[in-house]
C-alpha positions as CSV (number, residue, x, y, z in Angstrom):
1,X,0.0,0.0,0.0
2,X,2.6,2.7,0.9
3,X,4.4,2.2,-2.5
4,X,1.4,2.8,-4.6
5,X,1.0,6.0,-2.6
6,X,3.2,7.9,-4.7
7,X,1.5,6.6,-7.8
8,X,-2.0,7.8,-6.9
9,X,-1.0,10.6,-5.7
10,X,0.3,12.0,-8.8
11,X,-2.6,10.4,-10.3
12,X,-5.0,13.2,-8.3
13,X,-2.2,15.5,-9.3
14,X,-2.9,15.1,-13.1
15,X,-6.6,14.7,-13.1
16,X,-6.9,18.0,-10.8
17,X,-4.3,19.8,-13.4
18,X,-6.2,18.7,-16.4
19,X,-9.6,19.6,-14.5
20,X,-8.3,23.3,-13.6
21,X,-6.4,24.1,-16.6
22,X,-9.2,23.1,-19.0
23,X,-11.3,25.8,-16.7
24,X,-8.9,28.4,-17.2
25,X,-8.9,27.9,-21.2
26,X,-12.4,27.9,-21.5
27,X,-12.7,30.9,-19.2
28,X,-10.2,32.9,-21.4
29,X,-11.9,32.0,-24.7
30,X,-15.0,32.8,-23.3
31,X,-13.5,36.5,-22.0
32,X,-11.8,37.0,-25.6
33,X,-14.9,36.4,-27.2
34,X,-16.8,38.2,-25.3
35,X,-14.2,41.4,-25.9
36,X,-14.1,40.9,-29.3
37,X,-18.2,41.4,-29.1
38,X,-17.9,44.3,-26.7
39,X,-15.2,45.9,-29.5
40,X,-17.6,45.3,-32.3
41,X,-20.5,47.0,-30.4
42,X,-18.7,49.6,-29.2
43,X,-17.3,51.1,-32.1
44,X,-20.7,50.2,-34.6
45,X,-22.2,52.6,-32.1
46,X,-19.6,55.2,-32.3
47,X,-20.0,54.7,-36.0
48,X,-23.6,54.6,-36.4
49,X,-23.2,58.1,-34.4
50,X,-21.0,59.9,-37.2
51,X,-23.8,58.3,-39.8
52,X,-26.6,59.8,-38.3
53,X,-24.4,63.1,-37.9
54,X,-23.8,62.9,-41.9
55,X,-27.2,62.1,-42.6
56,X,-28.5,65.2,-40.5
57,X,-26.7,67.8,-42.4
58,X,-27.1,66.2,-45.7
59,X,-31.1,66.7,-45.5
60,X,-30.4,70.3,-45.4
61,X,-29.5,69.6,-48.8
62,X,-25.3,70.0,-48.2
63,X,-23.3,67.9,-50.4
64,X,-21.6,64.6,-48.8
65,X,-17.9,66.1,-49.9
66,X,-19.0,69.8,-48.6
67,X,-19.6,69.3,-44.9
68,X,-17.8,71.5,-42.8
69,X,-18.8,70.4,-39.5
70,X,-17.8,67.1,-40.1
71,X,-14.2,67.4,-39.5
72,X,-15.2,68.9,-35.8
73,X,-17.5,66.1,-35.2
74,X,-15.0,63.0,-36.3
75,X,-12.1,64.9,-33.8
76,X,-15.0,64.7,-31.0
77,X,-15.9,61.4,-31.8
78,X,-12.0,60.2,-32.2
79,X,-11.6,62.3,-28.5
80,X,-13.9,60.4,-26.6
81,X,-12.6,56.8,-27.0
82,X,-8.3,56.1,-26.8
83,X,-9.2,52.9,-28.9
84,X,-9.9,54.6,-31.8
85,X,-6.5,55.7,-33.9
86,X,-8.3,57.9,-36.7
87,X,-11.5,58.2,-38.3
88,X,-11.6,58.4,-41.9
89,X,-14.7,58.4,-44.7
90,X,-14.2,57.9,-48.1
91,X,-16.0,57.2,-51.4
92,X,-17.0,54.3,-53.6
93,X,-14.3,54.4,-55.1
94,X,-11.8,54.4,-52.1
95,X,-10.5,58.2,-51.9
96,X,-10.8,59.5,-48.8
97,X,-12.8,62.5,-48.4
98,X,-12.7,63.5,-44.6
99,X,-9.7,62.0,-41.8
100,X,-8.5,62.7,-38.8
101,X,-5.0,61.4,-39.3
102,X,-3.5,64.0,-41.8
103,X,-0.9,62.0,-43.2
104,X,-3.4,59.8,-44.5
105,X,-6.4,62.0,-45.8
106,X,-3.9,62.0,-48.9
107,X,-3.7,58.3,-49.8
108,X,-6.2,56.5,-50.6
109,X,-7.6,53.8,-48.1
110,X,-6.0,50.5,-48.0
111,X,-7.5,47.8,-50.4
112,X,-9.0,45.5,-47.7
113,X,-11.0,48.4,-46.4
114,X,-13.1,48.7,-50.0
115,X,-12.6,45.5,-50.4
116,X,-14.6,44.7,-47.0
117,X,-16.6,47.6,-47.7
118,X,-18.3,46.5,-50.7
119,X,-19.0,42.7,-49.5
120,X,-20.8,43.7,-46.4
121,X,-23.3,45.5,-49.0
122,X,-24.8,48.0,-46.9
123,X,-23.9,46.4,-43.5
124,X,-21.6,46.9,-40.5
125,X,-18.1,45.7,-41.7
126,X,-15.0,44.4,-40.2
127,X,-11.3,44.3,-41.1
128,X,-8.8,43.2,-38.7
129,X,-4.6,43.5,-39.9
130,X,-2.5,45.5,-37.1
131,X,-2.6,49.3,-37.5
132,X,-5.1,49.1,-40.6
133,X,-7.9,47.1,-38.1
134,X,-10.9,48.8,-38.8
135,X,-14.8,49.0,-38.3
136,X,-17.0,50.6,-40.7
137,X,-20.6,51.6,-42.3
138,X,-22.1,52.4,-45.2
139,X,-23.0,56.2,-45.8
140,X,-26.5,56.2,-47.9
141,X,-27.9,58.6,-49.5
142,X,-31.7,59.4,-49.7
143,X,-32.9,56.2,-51.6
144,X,-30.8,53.7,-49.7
145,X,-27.9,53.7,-52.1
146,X,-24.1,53.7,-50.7
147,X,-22.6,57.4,-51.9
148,X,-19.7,56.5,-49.2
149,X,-18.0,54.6,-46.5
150,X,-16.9,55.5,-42.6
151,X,-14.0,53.4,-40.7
152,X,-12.9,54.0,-37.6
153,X,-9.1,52.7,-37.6
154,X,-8.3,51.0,-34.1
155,X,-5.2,49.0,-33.0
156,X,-5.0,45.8,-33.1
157,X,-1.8,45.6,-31.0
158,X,-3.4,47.4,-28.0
159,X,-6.4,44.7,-27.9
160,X,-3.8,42.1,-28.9
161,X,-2.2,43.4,-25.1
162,X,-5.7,43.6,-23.4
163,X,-5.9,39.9,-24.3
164,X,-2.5,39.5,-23.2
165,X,-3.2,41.0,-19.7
166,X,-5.9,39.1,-18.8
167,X,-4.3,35.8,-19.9
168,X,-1.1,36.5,-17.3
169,X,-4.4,37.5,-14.9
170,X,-6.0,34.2,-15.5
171,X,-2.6,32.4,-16.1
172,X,-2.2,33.2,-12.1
173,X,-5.1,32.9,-10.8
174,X,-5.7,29.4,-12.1
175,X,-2.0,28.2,-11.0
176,X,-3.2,29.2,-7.3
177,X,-6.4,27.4,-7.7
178,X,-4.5,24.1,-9.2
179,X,-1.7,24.2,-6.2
180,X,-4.8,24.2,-3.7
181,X,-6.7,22.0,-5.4
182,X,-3.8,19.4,-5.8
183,X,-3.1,20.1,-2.2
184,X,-6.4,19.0,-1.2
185,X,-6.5,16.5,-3.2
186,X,-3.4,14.5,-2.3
187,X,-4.1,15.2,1.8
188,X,-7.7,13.7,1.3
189,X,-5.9,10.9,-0.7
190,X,-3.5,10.3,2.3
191,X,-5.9,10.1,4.8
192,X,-8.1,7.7,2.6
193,X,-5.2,5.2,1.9
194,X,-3.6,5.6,5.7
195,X,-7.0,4.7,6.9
196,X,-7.5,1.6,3.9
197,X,-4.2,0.7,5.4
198,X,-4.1,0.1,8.6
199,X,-7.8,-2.0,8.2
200,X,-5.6,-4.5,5.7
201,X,-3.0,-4.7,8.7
202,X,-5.6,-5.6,10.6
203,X,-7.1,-8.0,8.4
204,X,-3.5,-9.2,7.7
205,X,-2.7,-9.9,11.3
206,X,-6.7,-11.4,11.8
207,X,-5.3,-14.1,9.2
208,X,-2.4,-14.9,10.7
209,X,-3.9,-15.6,14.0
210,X,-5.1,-18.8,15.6
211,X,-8.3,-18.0,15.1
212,X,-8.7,-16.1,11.7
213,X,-12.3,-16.3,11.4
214,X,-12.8,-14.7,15.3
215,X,-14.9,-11.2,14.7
216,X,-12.9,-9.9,17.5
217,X,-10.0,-9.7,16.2
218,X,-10.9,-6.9,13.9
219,X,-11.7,-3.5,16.0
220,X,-12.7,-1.7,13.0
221,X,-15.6,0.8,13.2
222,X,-17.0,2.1,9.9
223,X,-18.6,0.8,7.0
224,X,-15.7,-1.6,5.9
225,X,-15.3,-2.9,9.4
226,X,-18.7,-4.1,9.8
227,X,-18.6,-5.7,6.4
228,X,-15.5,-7.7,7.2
229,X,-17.4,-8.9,10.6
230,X,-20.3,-9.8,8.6
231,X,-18.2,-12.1,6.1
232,X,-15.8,-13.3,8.8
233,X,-19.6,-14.1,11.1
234,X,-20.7,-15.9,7.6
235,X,-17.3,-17.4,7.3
236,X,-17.9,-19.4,11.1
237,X,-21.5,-20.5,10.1
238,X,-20.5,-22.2,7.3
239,X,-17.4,-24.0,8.9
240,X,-19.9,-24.7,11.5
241,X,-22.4,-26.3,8.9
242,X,-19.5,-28.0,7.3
243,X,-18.7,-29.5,10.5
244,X,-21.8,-31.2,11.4
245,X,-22.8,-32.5,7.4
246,X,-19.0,-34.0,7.9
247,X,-20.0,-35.8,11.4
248,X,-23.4,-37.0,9.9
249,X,-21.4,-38.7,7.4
250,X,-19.0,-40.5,9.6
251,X,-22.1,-41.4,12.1
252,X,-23.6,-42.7,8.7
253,X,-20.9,-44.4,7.4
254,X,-20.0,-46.0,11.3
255,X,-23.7,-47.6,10.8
């Protein structure tokens, strides 16, 4: 018994290792997708903000590439969250008509931008690729047609470190709860198999006695003890039975 004590206890090790570090997985999947949901919703609302802005001063009958507000209202917008890197709109055609990043309101917008742009076909669009990550609508005009597109540029790299963050967080937090777990674990284990042990010594030295069948031999309390008085009580009946079917034989065979 003491040998295999070693054995089982890194058996509770494992299984409570597997057990806790499957929980800590799933709980950081479940927290990255869950950000990755909050990001989405977070900027589509900044974005569906600007829209409406557009829309406003383009039913006073303003051109879409002759709003002047708009430049003050994209800084405001870019202002009030540090996620958001720029804010840029831009044609059907991919030239950018309005930015908040100088250097780039004179290049056109990077390919996977249209690209994404154009698939989502009137809907919410994503495009994730480092510095260029960004979320965008569709401008319409008055009959529902797309005269333009909004992106709001983000970094990737900062979420990419949010992530990061968490995962040291959780990294920790499910280490502690694996060492106190396995702790636990392999004391309860301990106390089971001392406890297993010493009722096989006393079986062992029950059997080795003159009188291995005597009940009293055994001061076990507990489930197991009164099992093993039960079969050792069972164990004397049927010697007993045995005894007298082998003396009505030799009375029988004395006849």
């Amino acid at each position: 018994m003491k040998t295999t004590q070693p054995q089982m206890i890194l058996v509770a090790v494992l299984v409570c290792l597997f057990a806790v570090g499957m929980a800590g997985l799933l709980n950081f999947f479940k927290y990255r997708s869950y950000a990755e949901r909050m990001l989405n919703e977070r900027l589509a609302v900044t974005g569906s903000a600007i829209e409406n802005a557009i829309q406003s001063s383009m039913a006073l009958g303003l051109q879409f590439s002759d709003l002047g507000t708009l430049p003050g209202t994209l800084e405001r917008e870019r202002a009030t969250d540090d996620l958001i890197l720029s804010i840029e709109v831009f044609d059907i055609e991919g030239k950018p008509l309005y930015s908040t990043d100088r250097l780039r309101a004179t290049r056109n917008v990077p390919t996977a931008w249209l690209d994404a742009a154009r698939n989502a076909k009137g809907n919410d669009w994503f495009v994730r690729g480092g510095t260029d990550s960004a979320s965008g609508v569709a401008i319409k005009n008055n009959f529902g047609l797309p005269i333009g597109y909004l992106a709001l540029r983000y970094s990737e790299e900062q979420v990419s470190d949010s992530h990061s963050a968490m995962a040291r967080e959780l990294a920790l937090s499910t280490a502690a709860v694996f060492v106190a777990a396995a702790s636990l674990a392999s004391l309860a284990l301990l106390a089971v198999m001392r406890h297993l042990s010493r009722n096989l010594e006393a079986i062992e030295a029950a059997l080795c006695s003159a009188d291995p069948v005597r009940p009293s031999a055994l001061v076990h309390n507990g489930p197991f003890g009164r099992a093993l008085r039960q079969f050792f009580e069972r164990v004397r009946g049927a010697e007993a039975e045995i005894a007298l079917l082998r003396r009505d034989l030799e009375s029988g065979v004395g006849r």
